[in-house]
N, C-alpha and C positions, 0 to 999 in steps of 0.2 A: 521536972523530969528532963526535958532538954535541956537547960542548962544543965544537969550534971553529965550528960552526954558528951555535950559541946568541950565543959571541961575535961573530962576523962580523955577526949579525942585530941586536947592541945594539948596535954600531959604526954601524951606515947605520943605524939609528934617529936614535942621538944627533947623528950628520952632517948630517939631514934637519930636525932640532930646532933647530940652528943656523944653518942658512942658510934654514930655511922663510918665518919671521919679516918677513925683508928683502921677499921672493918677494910677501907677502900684502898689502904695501902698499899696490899698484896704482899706475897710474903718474901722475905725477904734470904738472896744466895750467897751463898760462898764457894769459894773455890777449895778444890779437892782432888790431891793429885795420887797417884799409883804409878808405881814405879813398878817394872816388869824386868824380871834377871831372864837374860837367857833364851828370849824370844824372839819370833823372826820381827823384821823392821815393818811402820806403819803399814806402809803400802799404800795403794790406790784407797783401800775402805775405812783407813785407820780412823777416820771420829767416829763412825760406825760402830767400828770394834769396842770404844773407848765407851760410847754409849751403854752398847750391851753389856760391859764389865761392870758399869757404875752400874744399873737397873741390875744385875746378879749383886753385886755385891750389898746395895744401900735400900734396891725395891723402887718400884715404879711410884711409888707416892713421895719417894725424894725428889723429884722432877728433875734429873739431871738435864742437863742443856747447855750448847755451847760448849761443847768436848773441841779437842785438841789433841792430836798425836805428835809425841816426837821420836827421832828413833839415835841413838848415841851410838855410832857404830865403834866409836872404840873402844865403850866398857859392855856392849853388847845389850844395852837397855831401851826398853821401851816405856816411853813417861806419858801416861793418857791425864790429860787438865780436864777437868770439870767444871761446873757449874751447878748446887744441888741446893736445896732447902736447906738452913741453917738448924741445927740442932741445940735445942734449949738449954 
């Protein structure tokens, strides 16, 4: 009876050993960018802003992060860069 204990307990050890690896990765971002016509420029808040568009637009479970504003003042654009969960 202990021995098959002992075995069943090195089994889901070594089960856990092999798939844990993959598990620990973490997942993995891409970049994702929004171009804005017509808007006023970044400003003082702009990855702020850039934040809350990406979380409106993709959802808080895309972990956007690492946002970036730029602002083109001569085509009148606003470019917000992200950071977000890669999509399958």
């Amino acid at each position: 009876m202990n021995k098959s204990i002992a075995l069943s307990l090195l089994s889901l050890v070594l089960l856990l050993a092999l798939v844990s690896p993959s598990l620990s990765q973490g997942p993995r971002f891409c970049p994702v960018e929004i171009v804005l016509d017509g808007v006023p420029p970044c400003g003082e808040n702009g990855k702020w802003d850039c934040l809350q568009l990406m979380i409106e637009k993709f959802g808080a479970a895309s972990m956007p992060n690492t946002c970036s504003c730029t602002t083109t003042p001569n085509v009148q654009q606003r470019t917000c860069l992200c950071l977000k969960i890669c999509s399958n």
